[in-house]
C-alpha positions as CSV (number, residue, x, y, z in Angstrom):
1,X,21.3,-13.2,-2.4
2,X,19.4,-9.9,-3.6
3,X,20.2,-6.6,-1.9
4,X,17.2,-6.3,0.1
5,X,16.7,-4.5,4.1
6,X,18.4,-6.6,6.8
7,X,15.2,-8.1,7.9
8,X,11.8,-9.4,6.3
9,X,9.0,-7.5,6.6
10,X,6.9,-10.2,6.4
11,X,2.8,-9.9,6.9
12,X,3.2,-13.1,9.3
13,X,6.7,-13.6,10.7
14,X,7.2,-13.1,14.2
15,X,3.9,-13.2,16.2
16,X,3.3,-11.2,19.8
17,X,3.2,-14.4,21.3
18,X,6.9,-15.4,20.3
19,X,8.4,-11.4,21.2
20,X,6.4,-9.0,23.0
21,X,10.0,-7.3,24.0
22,X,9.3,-4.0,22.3
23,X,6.0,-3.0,24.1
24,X,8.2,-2.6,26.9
25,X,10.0,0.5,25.6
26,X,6.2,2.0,24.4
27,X,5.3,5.4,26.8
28,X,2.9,4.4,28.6
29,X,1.6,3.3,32.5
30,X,0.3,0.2,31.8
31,X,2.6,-3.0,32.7
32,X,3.7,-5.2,29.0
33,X,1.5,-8.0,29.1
34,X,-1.6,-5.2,29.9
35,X,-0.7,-3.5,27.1
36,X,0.0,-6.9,24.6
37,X,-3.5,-7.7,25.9
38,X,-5.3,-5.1,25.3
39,X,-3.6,-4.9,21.8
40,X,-4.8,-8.3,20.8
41,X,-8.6,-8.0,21.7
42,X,-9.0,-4.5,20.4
43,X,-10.3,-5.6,17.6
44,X,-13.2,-7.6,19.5
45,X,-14.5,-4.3,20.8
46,X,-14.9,-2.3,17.7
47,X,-18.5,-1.3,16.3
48,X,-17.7,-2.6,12.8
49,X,-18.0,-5.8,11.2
50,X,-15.3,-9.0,12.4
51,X,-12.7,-8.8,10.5
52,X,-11.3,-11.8,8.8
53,X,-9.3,-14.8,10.2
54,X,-5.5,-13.9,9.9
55,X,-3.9,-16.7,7.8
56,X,-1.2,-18.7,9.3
57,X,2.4,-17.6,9.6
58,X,3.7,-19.2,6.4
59,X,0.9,-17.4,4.1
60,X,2.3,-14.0,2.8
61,X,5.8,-12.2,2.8
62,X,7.1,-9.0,1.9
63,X,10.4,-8.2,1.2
64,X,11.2,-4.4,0.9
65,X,12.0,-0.7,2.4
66,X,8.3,1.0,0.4
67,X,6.4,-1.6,1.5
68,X,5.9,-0.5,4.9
69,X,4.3,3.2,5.7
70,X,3.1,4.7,8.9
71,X,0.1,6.6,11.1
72,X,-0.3,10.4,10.0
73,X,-1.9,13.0,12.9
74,X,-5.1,14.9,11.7
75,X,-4.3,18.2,9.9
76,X,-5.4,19.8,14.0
77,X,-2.8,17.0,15.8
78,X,-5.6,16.2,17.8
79,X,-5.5,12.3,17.0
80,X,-4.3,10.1,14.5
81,X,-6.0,9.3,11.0
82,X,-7.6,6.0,10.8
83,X,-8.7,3.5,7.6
84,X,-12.3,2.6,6.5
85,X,-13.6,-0.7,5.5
86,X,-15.0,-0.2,1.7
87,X,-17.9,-2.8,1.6
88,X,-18.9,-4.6,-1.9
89,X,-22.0,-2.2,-2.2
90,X,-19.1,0.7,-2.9
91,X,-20.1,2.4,1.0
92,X,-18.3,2.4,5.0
93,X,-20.7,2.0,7.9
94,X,-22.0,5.0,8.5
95,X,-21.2,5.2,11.9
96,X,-17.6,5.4,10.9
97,X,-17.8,7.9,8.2
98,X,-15.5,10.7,8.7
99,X,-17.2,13.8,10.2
100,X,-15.1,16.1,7.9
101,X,-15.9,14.8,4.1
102,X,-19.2,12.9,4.5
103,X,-20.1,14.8,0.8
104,X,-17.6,12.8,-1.5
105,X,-17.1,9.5,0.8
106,X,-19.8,7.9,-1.5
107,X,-17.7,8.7,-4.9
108,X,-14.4,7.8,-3.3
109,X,-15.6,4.5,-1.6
110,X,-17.3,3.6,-5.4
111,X,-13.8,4.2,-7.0
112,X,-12.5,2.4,-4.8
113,X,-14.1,-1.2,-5.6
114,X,-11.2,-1.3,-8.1
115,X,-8.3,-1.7,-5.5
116,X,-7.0,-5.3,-5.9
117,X,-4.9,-7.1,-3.9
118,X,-1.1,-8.5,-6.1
119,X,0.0,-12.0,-4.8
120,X,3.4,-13.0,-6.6
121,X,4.4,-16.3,-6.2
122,X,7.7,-16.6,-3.7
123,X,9.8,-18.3,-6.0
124,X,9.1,-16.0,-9.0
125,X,9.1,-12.6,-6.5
126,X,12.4,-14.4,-5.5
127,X,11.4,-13.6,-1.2
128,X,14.1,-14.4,1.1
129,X,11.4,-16.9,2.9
130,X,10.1,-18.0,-0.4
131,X,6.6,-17.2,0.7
132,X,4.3,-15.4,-1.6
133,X,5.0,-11.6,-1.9
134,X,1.7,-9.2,-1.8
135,X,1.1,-5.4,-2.6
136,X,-1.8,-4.0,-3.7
137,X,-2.9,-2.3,-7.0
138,X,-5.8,-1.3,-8.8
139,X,-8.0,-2.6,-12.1
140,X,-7.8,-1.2,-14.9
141,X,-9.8,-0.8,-17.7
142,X,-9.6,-3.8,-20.3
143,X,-8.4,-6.0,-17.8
144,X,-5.1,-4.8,-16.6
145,X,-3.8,-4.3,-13.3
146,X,-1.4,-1.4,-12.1
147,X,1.0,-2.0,-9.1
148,X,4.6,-0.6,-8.0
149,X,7.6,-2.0,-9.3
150,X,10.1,-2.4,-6.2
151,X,9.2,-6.4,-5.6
152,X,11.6,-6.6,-8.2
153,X,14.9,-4.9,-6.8
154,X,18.0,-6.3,-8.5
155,X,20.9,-4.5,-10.0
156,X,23.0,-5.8,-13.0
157,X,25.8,-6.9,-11.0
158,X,24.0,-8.5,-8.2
159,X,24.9,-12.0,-8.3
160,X,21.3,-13.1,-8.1
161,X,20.3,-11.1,-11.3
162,X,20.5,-13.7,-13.9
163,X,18.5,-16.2,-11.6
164,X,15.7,-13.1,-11.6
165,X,15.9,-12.9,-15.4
166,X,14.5,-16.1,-15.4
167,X,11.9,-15.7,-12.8
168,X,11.2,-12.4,-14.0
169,X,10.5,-14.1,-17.8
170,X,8.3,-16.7,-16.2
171,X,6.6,-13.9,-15.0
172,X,5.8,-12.5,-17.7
173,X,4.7,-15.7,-19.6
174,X,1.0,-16.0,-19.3
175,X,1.7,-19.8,-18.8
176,X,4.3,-19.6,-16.7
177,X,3.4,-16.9,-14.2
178,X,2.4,-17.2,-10.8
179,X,0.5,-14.0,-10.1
180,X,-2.9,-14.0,-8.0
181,X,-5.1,-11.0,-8.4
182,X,-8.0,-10.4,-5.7
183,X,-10.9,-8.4,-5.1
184,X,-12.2,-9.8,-2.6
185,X,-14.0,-7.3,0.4
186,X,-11.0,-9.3,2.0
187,X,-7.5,-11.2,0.4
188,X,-5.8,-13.3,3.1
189,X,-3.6,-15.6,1.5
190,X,-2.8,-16.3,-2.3
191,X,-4.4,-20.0,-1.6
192,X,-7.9,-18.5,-1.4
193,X,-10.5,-19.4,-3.6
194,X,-13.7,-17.8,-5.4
195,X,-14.9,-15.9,-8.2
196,X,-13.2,-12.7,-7.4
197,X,-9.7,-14.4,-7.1
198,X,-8.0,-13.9,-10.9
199,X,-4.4,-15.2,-13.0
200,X,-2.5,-12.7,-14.5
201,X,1.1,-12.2,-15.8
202,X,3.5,-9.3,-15.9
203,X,3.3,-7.1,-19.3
204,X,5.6,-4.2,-18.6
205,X,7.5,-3.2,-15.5
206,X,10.0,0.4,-15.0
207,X,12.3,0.2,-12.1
208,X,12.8,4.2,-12.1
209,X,9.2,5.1,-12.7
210,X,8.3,2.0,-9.8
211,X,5.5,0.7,-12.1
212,X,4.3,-2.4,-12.9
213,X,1.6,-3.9,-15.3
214,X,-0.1,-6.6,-15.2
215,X,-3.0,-8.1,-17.1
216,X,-5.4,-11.0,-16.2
217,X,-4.8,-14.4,-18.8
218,X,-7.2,-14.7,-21.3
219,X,-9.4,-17.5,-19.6
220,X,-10.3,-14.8,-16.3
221,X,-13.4,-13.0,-16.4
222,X,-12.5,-9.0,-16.6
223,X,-13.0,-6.6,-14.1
224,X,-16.8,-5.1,-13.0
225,X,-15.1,-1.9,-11.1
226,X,-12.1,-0.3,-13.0
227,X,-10.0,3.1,-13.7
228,X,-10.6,4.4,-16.8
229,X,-7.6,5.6,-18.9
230,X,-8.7,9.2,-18.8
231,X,-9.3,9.2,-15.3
232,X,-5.1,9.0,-14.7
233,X,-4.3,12.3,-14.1
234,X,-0.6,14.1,-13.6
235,X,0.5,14.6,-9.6
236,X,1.7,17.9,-10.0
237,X,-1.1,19.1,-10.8
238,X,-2.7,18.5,-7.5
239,X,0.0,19.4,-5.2
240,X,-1.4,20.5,-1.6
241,X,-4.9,19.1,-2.5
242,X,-6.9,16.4,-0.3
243,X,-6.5,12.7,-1.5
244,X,-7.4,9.2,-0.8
245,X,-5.9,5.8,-0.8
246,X,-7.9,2.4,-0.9
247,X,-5.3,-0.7,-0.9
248,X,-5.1,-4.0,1.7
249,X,-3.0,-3.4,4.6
250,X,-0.7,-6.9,5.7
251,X,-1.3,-7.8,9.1
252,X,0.1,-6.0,12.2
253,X,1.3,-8.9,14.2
254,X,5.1,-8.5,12.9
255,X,7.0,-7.3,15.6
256,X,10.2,-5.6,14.1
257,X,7.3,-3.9,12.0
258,X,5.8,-2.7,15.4
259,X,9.0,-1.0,16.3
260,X,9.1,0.8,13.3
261,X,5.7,1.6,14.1
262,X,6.6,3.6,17.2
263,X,9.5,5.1,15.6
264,X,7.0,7.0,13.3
265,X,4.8,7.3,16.1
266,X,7.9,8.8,18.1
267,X,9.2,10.9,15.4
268,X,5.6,13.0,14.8
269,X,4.9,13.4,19.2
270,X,8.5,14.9,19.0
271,X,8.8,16.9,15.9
272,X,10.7,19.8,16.4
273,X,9.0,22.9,16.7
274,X,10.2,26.8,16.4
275,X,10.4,28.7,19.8
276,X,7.1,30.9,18.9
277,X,5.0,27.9,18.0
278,X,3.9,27.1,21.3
279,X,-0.1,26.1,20.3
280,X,1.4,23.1,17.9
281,X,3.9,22.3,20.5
282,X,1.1,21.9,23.0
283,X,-1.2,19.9,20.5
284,X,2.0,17.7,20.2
285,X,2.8,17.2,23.8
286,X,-1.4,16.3,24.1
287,X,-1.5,13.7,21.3
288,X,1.3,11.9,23.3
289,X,0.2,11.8,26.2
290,X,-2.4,9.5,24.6
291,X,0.0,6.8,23.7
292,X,0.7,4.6,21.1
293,X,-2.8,3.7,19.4
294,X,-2.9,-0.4,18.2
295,X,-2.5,-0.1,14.8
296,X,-5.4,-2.3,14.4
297,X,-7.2,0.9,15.2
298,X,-5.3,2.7,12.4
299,X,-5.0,-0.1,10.0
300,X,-7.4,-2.7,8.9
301,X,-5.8,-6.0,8.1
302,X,-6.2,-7.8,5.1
303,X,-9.2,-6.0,4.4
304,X,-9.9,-3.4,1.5
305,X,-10.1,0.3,3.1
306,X,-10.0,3.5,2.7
307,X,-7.6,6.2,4.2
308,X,-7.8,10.2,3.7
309,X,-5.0,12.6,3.7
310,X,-3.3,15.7,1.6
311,X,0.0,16.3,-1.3
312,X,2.3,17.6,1.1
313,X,5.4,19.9,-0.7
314,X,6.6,19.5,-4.2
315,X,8.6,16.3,-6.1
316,X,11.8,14.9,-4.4
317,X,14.1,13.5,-6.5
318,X,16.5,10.4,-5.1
319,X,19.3,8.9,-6.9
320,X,18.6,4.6,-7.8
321,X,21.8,3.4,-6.7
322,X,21.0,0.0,-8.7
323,X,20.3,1.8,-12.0
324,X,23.4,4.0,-13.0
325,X,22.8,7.6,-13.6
326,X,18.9,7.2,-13.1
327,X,16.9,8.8,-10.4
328,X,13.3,8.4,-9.2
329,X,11.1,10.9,-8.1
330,X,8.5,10.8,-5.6
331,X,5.9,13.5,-3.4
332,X,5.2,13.5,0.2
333,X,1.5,13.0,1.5
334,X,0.0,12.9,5.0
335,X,-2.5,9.0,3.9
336,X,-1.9,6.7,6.9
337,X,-0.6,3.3,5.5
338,X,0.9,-0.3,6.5
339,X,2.6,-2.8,4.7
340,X,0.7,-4.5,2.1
341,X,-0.9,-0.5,1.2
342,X,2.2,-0.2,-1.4
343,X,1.3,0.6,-4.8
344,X,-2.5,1.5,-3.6
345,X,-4.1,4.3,-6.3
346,X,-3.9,7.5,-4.8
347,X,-7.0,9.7,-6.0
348,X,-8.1,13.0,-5.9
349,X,-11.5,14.6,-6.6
350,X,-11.7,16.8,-9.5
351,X,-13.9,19.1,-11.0
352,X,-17.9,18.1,-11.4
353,X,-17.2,15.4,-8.6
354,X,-15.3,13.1,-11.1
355,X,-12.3,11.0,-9.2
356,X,-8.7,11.6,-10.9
357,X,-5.9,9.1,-9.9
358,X,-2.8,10.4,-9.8
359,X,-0.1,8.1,-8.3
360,X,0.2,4.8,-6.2
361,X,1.0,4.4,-2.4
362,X,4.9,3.9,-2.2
363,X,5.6,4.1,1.7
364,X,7.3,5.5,4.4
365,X,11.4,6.3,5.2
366,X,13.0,6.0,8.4
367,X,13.5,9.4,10.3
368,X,10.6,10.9,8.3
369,X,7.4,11.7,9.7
370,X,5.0,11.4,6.3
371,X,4.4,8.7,3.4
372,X,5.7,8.9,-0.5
373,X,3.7,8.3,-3.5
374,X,4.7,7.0,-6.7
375,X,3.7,10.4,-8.9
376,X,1.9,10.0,-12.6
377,X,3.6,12.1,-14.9
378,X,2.5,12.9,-18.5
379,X,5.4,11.0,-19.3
380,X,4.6,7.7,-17.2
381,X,0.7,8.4,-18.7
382,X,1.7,8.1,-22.2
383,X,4.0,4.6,-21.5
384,X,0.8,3.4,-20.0
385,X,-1.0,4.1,-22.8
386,X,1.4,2.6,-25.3
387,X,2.0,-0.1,-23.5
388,X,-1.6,-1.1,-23.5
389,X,-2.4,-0.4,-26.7
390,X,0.7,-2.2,-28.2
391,X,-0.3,-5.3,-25.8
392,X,-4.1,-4.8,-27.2
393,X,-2.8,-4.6,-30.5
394,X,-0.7,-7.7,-30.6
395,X,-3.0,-9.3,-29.3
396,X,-5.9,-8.8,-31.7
397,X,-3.0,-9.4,-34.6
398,X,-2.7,-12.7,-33.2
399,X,-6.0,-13.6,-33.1
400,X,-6.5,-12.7,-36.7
């Protein structure tokens, strides 16, 4: 067995329905089954478009501690940020465009028709459930596809590892591999069919950088919406400044998710504040008195979106305890995210209104109260780079 959390995180494992325990610890006047209710058709009542039909509970797992992330308060902790479907025209509804950045929305939604949805097959991605594992990523240019790294998390020693080197070559055997790549307005299950659904196979993967590269077989028709090379651009360079996510959230049915859920949503309402900040305290106390939001109304399931937020502090470095004497770095950001959003481009918009990325959705942590990112360094930029062009390169060589 791999060294993994104590429990799946799967996008379908224990429906409402089954265990509906942990409403009842949720702050709030309303009875449990109110409250389950009225978190099941919320959805029904929104102004946007139906969302799609959740797949069944066998469809999609996930398997690890960055793939789940959390709701972020607005920068005045007068409610919570919330997600944006990106349609295929590149655009949101209007009606839900946020009032604070209507002026770059259009660039930032148009970027985003690059976000892809990763499906791994279960055996390969070596789940505890054997169900498919699903992230999400974004195209880039000449048909590759840039993810995190953590659905492969085995150390040397772990008994399991030389059963992974197999799966991991498989992987990265274009006949072999099991890897599903959609970008699709919506990406449900790895069974789902259609023109934008694509086969790829693993390149190049770095377990202390927490990158991963695909790139589509040779029989797929490339991608229409990419990320140019030059548009990668080096995280500490845009520390403090506003950013953006686009990825597919997994669903929100899973209730040991749920409780983490709260635990983020309990760790922000009670922050600890300094005695002589009493207006932040009060703007605090206020947000929870609102309750617990359904993360439905946060999130949007299965469904590509957009999510706003801003570099919070500077790198934090954390020792790999499966990769002697390595460490992996990582920046805080205030993006809402839920499982399925990991490895999500995080952008920025630079100068002359052109869109830099600069990292990849990681996650939350327990007992924090923001999300990580995966940072770009000039370092991780070059690798890219030669990675692709030696994989370009051998490529044309063979077809010579």
């Amino acid at each position: 067995m791999s060294t993994r959390l104590p429990f799946d995180f799967s996008d379908h494992h224990t429906p409402w329905a089954r265990d509906t325990s942990f409403l009842r610890n949720i702050e709030t006047d309303l009875p449990p089954e109110d409250l389950y209710g009225r978190w099941r058709i919320w959805g029904q009542q929104q102004k946007m478009d139906p969302l799609p039909k959740l797949p069944s509970v066998s469809e999609s797992s996930s398997k690890d501690d960055y793939n789940f992330a959390a709701l972020q308060a607005n920068e005045d902790l007068t409610d919570w940020k919330v997600s944006f479907v990106v349609e295929n025209d590149g655009v949101i509804d209007k009606d839900d465009i946020p009032d604070e950045r209507p002026e770059i929305l259009e660039a930032e939604c148009s970027q985003g028709l690059a976000a892809g949805k990763l499906w791994i097959d279960g055996e390969q991605a070596e789940t505890s459930d054997g169900l498919p594992f699903s992230c999400s990523g974004f195209c880039l240019e000449d048909n590759f596809f840039i993810s995190t790294q953590h659905f492969l998390r085995l150390s040397a020693d772990d008994p399991a590892a030389s059963t992974q080197e197999s799966h991991l070559a498989q992987l990265m055997n274009p006949k072999l591999a099991n890897v599903k790549i959609s970008i699709s307005r919506e990406s449900c299950s790895m069974k789902e069919n259609g023109s934008k659904m694509r086969a790829a196979s693993l390149i190049y993967h770095d377990r202390v950088l927490d990158i991963a590269i695909f790139r589509l077989k040779d029989s797929e028709k490339g991608w229409k919406n990419t990320v140019r090379m030059e548009q990668l651009g080096i995280t500490a360079e845009h520390r403090g400044e506003s950013i953006f996510t686009v990825g597919y959230a997994g669903s929100c049915d899973d209730a040991k998710a749920l409780e983490l859920y709260r635990d983020y949503w309990t760790n922000t309402v009670n922050a600890p504040q300094s005695s002589n900040d009493a207006v932040r305290k009060q703007k605090l106390e206020s947000l929870k008195q609102k309750g617990l939001p359904p993360p439905d109304q946060i999130f949007k399931p299965f469904v590509r979106a957009i999510a706003f937020g801003h570099m919070e502090g500077g790198v934090v470095r954390e020792i790999l305890d499966d990769v002697p004497r390595s460490h992996h770095e990582f920046y805080h950001h205030s993006v809402p995210g839920w499982f399925g959003m990991s490895g999500s481009m995080i952008g920025v918009m630079g100068e002359s209104r052109s869109i830099k990325i600069i990292g990849l959705f990681k996650g939350g942590a327990p007992k924090e109260i923001s999300n990580r990112l995966v940072p770009l360094s000039a370092k991780t930029i070059q690798k890219i780079r030669e990675v692709i062009y030696g994989h370009l390169t051998t490529q044309t060589d063979r077809s010579v």
